[in-house]
mmCIF file of the C-alpha atoms, coordinates in Angstrom:
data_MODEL
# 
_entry.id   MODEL 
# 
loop_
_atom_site.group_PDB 
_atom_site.id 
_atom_site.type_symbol 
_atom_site.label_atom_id 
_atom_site.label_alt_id 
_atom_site.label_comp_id 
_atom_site.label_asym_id 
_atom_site.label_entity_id 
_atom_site.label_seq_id 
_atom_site.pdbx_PDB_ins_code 
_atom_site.Cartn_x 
_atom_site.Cartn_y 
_atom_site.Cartn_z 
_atom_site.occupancy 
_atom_site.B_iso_or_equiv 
_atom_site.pdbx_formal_charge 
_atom_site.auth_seq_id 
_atom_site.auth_comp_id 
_atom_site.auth_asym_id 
_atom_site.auth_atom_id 
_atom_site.pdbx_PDB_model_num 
ATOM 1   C CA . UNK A 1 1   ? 105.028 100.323 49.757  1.00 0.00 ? 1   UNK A CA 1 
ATOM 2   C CA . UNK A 1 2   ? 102.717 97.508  49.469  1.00 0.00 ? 2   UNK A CA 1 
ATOM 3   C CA . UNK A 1 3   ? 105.481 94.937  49.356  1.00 0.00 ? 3   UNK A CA 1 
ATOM 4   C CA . UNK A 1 4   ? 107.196 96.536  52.832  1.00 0.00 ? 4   UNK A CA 1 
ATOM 5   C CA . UNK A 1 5   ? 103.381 95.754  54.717  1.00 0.00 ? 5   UNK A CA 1 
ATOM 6   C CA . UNK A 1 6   ? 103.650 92.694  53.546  1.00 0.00 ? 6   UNK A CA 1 
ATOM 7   C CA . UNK A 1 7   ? 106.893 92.153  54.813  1.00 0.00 ? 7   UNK A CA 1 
ATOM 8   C CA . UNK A 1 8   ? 106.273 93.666  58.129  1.00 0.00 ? 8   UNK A CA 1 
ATOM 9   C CA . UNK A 1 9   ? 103.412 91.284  58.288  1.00 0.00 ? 9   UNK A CA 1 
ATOM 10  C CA . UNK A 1 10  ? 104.931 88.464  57.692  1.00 0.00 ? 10  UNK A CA 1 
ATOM 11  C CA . UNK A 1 11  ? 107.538 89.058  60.280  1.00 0.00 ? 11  UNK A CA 1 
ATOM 12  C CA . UNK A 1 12  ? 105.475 90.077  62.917  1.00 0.00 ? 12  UNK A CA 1 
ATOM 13  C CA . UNK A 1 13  ? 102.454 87.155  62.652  1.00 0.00 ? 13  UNK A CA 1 
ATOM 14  C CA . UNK A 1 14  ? 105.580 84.514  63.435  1.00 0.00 ? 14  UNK A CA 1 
ATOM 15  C CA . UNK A 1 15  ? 106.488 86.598  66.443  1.00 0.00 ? 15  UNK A CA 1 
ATOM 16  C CA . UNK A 1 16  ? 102.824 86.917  67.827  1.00 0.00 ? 16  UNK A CA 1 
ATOM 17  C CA . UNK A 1 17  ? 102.259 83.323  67.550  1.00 0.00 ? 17  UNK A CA 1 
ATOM 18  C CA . UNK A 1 18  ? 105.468 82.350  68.992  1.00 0.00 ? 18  UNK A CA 1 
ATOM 19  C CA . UNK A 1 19  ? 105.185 85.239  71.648  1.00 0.00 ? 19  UNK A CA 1 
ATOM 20  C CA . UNK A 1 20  ? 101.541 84.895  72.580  1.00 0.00 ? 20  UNK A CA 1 
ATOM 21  C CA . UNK A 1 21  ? 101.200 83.113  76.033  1.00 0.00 ? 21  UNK A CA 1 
ATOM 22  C CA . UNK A 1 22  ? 98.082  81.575  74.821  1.00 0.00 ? 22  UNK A CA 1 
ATOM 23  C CA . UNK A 1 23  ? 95.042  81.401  77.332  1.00 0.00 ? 23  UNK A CA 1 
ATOM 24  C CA . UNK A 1 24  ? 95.110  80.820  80.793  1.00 0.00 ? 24  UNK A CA 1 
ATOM 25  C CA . UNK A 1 25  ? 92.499  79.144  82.932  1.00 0.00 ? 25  UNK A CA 1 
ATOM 26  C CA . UNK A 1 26  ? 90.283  81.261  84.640  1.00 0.00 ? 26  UNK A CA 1 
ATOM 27  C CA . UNK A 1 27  ? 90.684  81.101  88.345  1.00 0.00 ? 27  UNK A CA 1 
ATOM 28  C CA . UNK A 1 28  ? 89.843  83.018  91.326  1.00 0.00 ? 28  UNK A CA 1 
ATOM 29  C CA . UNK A 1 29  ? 92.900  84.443  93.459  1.00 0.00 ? 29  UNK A CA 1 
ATOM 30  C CA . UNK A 1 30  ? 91.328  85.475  96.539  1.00 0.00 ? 30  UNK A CA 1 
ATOM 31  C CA . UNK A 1 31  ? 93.549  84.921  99.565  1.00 0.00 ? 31  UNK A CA 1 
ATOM 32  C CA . UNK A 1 32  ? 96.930  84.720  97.272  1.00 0.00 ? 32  UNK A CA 1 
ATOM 33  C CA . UNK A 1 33  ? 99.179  87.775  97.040  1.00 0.00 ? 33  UNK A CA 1 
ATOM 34  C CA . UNK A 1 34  ? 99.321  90.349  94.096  1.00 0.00 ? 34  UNK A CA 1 
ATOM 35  C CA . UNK A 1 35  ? 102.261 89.356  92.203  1.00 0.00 ? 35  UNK A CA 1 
ATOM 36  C CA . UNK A 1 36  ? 105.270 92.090  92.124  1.00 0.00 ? 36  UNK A CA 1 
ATOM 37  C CA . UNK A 1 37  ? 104.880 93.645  88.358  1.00 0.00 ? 37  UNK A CA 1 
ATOM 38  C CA . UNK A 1 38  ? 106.438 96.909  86.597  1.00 0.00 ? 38  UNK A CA 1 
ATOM 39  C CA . UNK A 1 39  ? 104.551 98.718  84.591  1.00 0.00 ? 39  UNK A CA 1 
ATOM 40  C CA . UNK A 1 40  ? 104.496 102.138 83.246  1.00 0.00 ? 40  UNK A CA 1 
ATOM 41  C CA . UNK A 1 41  ? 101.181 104.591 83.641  1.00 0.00 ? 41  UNK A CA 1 
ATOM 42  C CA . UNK A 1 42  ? 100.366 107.106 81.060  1.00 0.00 ? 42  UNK A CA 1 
ATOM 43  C CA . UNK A 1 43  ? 102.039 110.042 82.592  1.00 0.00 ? 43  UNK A CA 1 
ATOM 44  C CA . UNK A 1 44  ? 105.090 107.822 81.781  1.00 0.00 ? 44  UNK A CA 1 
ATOM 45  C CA . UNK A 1 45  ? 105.554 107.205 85.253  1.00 0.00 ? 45  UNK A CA 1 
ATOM 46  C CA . UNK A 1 46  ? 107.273 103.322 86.457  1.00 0.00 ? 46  UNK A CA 1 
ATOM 47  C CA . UNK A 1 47  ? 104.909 101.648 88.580  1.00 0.00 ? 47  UNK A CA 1 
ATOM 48  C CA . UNK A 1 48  ? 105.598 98.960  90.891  1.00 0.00 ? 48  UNK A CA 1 
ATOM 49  C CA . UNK A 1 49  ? 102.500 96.961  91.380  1.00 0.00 ? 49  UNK A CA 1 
ATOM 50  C CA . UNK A 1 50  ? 101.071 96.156  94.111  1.00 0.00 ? 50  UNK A CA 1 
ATOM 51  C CA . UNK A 1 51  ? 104.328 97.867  96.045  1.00 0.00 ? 51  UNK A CA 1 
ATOM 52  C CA . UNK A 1 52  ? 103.043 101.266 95.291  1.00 0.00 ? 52  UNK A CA 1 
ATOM 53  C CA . UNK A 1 53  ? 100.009 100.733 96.610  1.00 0.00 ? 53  UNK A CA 1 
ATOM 54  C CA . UNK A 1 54  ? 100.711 99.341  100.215 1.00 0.00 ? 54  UNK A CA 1 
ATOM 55  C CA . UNK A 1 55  ? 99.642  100.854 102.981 1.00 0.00 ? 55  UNK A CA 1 
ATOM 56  C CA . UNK A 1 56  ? 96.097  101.450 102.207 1.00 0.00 ? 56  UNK A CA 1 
ATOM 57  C CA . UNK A 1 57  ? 93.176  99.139  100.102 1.00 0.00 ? 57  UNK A CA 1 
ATOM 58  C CA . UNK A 1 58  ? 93.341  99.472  96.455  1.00 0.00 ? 58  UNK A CA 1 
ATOM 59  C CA . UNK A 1 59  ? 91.046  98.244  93.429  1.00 0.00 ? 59  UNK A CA 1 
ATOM 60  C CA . UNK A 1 60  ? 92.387  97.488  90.400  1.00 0.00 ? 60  UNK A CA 1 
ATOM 61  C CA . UNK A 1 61  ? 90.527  96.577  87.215  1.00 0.00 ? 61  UNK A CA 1 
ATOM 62  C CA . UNK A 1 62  ? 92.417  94.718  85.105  1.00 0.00 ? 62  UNK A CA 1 
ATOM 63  C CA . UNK A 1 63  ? 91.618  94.261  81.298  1.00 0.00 ? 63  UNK A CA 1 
ATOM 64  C CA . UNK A 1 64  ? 92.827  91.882  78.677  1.00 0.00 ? 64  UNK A CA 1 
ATOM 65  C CA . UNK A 1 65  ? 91.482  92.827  75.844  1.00 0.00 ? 65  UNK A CA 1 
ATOM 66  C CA . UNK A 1 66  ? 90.423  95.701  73.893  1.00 0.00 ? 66  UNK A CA 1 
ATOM 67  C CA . UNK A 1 67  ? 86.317  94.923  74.175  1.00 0.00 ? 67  UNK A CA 1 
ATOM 68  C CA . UNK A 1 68  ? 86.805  94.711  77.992  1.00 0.00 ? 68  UNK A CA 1 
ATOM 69  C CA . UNK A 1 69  ? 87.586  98.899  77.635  1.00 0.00 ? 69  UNK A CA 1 
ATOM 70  C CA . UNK A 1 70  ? 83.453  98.253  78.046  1.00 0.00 ? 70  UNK A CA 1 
ATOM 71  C CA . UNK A 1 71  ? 83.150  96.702  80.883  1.00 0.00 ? 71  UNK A CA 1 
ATOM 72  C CA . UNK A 1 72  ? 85.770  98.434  82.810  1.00 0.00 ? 72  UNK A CA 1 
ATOM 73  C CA . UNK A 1 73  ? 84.601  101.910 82.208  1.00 0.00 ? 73  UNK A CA 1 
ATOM 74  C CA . UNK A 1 74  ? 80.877  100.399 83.853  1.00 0.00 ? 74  UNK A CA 1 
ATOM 75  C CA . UNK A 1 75  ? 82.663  99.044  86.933  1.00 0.00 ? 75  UNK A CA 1 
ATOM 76  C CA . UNK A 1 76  ? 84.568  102.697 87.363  1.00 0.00 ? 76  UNK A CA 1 
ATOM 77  C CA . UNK A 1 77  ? 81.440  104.560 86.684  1.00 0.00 ? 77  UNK A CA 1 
ATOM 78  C CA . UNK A 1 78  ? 79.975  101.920 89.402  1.00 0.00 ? 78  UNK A CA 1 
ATOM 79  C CA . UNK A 1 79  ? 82.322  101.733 91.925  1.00 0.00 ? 79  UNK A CA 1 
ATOM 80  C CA . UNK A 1 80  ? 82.522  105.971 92.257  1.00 0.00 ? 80  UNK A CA 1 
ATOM 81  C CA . UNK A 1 81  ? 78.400  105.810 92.498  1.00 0.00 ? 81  UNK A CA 1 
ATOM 82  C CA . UNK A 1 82  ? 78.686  103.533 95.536  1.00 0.00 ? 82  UNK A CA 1 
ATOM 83  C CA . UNK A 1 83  ? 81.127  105.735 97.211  1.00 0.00 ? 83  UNK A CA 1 
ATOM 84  C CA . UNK A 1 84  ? 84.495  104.267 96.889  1.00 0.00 ? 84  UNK A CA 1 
ATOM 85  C CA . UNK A 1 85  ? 87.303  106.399 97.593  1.00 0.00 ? 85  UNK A CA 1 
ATOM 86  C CA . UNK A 1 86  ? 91.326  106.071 97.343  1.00 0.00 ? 86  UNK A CA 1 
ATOM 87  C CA . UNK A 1 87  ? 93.592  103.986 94.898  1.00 0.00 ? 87  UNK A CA 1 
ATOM 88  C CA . UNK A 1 88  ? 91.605  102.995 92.291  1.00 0.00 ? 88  UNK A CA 1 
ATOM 89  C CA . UNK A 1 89  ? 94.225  101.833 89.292  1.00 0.00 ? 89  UNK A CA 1 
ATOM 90  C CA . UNK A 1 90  ? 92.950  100.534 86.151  1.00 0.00 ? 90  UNK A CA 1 
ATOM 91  C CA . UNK A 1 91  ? 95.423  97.765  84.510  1.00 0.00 ? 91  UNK A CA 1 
ATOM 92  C CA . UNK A 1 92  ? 95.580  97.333  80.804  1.00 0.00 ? 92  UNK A CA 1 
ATOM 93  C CA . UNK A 1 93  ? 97.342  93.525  80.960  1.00 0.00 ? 93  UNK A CA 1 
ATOM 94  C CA . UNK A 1 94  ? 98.989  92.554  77.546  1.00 0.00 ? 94  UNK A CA 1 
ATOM 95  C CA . UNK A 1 95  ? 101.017 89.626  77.862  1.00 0.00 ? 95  UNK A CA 1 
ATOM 96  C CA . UNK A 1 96  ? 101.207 89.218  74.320  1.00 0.00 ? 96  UNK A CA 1 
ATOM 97  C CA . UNK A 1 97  ? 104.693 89.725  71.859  1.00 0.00 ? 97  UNK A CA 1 
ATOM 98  C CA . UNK A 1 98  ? 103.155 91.929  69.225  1.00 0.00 ? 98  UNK A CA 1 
ATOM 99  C CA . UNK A 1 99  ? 101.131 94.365  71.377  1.00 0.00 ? 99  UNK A CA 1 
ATOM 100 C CA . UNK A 1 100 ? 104.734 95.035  73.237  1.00 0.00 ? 100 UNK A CA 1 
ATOM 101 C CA . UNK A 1 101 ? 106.236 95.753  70.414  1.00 0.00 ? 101 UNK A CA 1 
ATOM 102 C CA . UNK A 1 102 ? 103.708 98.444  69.753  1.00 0.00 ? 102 UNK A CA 1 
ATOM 103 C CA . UNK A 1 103 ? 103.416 99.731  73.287  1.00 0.00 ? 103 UNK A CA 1 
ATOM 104 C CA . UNK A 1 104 ? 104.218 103.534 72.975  1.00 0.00 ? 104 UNK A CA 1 
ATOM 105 C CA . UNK A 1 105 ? 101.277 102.878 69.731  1.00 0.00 ? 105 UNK A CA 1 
ATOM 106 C CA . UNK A 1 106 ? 99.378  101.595 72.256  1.00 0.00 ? 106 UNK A CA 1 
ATOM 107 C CA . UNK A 1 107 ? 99.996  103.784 74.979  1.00 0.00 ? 107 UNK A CA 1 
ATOM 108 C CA . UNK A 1 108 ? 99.410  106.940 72.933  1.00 0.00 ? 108 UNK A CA 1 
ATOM 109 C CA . UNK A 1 109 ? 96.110  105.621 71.535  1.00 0.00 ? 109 UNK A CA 1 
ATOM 110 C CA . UNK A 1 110 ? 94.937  104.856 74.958  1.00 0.00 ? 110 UNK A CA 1 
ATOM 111 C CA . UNK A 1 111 ? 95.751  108.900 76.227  1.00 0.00 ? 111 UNK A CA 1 
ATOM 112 C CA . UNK A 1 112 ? 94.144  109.816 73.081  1.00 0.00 ? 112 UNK A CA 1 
ATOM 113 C CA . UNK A 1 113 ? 90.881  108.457 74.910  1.00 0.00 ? 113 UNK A CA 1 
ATOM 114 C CA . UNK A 1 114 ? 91.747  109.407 79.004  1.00 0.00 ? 114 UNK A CA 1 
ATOM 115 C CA . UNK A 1 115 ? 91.592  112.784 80.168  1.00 0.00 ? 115 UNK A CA 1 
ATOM 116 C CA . UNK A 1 116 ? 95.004  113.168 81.166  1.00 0.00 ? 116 UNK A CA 1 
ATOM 117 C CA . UNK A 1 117 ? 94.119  114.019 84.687  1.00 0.00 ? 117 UNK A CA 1 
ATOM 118 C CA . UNK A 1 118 ? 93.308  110.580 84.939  1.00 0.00 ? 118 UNK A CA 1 
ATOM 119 C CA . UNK A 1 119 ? 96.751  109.268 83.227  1.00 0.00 ? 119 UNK A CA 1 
ATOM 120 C CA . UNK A 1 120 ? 98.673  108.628 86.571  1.00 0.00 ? 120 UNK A CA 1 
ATOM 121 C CA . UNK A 1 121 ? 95.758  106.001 87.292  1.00 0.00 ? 121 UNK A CA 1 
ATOM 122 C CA . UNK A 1 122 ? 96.006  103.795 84.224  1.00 0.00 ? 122 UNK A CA 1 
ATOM 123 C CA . UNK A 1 123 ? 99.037  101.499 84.548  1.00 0.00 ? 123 UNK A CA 1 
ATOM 124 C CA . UNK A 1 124 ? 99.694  99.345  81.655  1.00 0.00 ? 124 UNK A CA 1 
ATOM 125 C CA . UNK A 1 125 ? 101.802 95.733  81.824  1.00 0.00 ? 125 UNK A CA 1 
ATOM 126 C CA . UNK A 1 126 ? 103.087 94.520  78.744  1.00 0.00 ? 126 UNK A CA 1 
ATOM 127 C CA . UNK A 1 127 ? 105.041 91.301  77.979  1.00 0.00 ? 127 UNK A CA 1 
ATOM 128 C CA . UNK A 1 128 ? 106.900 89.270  81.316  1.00 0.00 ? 128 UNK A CA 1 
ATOM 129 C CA . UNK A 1 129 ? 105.039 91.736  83.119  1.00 0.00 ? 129 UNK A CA 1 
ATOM 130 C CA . UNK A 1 130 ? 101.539 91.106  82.059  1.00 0.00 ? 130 UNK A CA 1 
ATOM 131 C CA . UNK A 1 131 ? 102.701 87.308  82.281  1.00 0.00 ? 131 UNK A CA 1 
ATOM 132 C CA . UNK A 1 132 ? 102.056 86.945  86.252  1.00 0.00 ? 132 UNK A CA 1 
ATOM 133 C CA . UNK A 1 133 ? 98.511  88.527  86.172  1.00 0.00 ? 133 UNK A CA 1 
ATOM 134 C CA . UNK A 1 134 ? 97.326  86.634  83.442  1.00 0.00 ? 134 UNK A CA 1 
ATOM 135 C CA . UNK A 1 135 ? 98.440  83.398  85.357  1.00 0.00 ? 135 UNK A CA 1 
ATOM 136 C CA . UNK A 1 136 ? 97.016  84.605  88.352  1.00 0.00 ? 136 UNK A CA 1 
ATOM 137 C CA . UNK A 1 137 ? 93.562  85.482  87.342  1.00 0.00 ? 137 UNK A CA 1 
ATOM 138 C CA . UNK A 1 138 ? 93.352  83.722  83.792  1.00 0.00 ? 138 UNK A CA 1 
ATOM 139 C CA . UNK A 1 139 ? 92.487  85.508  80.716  1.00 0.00 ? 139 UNK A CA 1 
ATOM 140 C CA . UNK A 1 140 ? 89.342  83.307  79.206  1.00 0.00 ? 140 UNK A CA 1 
ATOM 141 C CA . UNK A 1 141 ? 86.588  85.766  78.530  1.00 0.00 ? 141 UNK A CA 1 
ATOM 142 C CA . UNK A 1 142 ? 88.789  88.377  77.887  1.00 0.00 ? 142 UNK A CA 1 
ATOM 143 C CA . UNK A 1 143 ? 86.213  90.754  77.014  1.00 0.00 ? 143 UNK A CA 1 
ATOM 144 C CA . UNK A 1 144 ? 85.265  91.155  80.587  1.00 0.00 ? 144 UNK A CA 1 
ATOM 145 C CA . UNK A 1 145 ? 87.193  93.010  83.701  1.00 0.00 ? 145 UNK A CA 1 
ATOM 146 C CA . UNK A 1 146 ? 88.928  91.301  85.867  1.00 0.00 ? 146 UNK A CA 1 
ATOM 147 C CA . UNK A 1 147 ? 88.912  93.210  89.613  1.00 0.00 ? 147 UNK A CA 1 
ATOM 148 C CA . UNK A 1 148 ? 90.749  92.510  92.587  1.00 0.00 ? 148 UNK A CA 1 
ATOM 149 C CA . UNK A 1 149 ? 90.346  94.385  95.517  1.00 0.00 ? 149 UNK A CA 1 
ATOM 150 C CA . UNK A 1 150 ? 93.583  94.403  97.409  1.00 0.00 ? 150 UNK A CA 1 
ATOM 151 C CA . UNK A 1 151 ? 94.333  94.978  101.340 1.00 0.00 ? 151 UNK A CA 1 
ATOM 152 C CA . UNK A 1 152 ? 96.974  96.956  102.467 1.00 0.00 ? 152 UNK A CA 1 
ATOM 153 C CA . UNK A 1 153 ? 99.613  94.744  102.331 1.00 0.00 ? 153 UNK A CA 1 
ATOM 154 C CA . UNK A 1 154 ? 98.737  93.689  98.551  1.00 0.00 ? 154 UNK A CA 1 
ATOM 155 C CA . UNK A 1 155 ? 96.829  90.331  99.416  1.00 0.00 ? 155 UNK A CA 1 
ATOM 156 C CA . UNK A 1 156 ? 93.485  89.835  97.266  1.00 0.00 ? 156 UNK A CA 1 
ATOM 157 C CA . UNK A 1 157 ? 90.326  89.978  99.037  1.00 0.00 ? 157 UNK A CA 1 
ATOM 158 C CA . UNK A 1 158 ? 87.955  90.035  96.775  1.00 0.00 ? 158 UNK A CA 1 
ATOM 159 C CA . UNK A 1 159 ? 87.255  89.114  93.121  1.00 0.00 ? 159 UNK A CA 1 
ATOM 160 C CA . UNK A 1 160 ? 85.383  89.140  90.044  1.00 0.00 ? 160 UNK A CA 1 
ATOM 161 C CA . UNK A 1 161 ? 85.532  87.934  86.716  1.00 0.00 ? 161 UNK A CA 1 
ATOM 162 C CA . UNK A 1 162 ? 81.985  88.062  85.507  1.00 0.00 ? 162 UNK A CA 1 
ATOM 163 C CA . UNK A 1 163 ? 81.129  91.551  84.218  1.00 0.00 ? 163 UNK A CA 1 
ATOM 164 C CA . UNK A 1 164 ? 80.098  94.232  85.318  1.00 0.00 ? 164 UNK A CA 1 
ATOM 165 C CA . UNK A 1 165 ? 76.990  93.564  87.975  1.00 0.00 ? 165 UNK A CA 1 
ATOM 166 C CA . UNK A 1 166 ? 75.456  96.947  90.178  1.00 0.00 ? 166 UNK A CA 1 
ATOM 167 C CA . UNK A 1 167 ? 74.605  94.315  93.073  1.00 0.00 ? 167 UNK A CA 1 
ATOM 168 C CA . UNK A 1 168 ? 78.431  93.524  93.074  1.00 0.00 ? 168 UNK A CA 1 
ATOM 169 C CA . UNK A 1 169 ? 79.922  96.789  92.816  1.00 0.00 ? 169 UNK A CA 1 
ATOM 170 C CA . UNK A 1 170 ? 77.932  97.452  95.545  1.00 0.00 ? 170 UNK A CA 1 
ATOM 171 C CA . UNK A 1 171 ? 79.435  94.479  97.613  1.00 0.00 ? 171 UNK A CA 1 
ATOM 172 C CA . UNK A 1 172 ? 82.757  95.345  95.999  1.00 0.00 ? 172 UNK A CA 1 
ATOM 173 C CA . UNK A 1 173 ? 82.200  98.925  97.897  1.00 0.00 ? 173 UNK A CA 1 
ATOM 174 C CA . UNK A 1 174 ? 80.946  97.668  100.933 1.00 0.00 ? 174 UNK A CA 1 
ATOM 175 C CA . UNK A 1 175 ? 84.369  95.746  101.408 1.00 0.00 ? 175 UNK A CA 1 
ATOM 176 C CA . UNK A 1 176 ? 86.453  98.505  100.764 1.00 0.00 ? 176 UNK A CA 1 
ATOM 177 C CA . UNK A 1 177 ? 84.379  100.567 103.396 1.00 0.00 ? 177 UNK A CA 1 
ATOM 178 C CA . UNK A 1 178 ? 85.301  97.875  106.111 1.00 0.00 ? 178 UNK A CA 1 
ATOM 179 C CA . UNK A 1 179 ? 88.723  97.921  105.218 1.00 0.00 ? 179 UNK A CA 1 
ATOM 180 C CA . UNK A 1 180 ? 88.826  101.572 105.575 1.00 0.00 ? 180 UNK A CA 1 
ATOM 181 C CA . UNK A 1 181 ? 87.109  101.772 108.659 1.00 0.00 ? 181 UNK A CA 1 
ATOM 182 C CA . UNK A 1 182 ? 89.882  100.176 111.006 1.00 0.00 ? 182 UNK A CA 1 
ATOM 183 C CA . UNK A 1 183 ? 92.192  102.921 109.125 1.00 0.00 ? 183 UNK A CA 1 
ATOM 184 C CA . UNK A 1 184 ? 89.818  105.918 109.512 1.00 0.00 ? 184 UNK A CA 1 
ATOM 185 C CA . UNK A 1 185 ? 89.230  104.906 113.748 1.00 0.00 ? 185 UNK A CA 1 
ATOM 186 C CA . UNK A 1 186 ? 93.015  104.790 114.303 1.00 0.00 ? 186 UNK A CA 1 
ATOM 187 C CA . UNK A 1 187 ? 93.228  108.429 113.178 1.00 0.00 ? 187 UNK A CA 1 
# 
């Protein structure tokens, strides 16, 4: 048995190394559009991102990494306390070779953790599809969020790659209540 972990290993460390996109600069997006992506949420759902979400503001917090789990559950808890409503997607981004090759491990682990009334709103990009996002908001720091705050057609508004801060998730709310407001005076 030991000799097949082994062997398993020592296929699958050439294949992360050659498959791993590396780091990406970090940079901040606002202004650009949300790149098309397809990902799958954990009701096992295909999501087209930001497509599905047009028509209305969305957030999305978008993690790299494992340790950002942290920092994304404190801008959730955050952003309901200040009042936000609507599409609020979180974005587990793994643009990585081995973690796609594990994705239903992955995936399963993850609703092992969600209460699965929540499933529909985690969306998780693996591989080419995690690819885009990474280059658009860079993936240094991994272990923090990344969250964009998108307008009704899917351009980026707002941003923030620097952890989770009550004084922004407070702006981060305010924005989302002017882009709302337009909506809610139509009606």
């Amino acid at each position: 048995m030991r000799w097949l972990v082994f062997l398993v290993a020592g296929c699958l460390v050439p294949l992360s190394a050659s498959g791993c996109s590396g780091t990406y600069p970090a940079r901040d997006p606002v202004g650009e559009t949300f790149p098309v992506v397809v990902g799958q949420s954990l009701e096992q759902a295909r999501v087209e991102l930001p497509s599905d979400l047009l028509g209305a503001p969305a957030v999305l917090l978008i993690g790299y990494q494992q340790q950002a789990q942290f920092d994304l559950d404190r801008w959730l808890m955050g952003l309901l306390q200040a009042g936000v409503r609507g599409q609020v997607i979180e974005v587990p981004t793994i643009p990585a070779l081995v973690p796609t090759l594990l994705s239903g491990w992955i995936d399963e682990g993850m609703r092992g953790g969600i209460p699965e009334e929540d499933w529909g709103a985690v969306v998780t990009l693996y591989g080419a599809a995690a690819e885009p996002v990474a280059a658009l908001t860079g993936t240094e720091r991994g272990q923090v969020a990344r969250i964009v705050i998108l307008d009704a057609e899917g351009r980026i508004l707002w941003f923030d790659d620097n952890g989770y801060s009550a004084r922004r998730a407070l702006e981060a709310a305010t924005v989302l209540q002017e882009l709302e407001a337009p909506a809610q005076a139509t009606r």
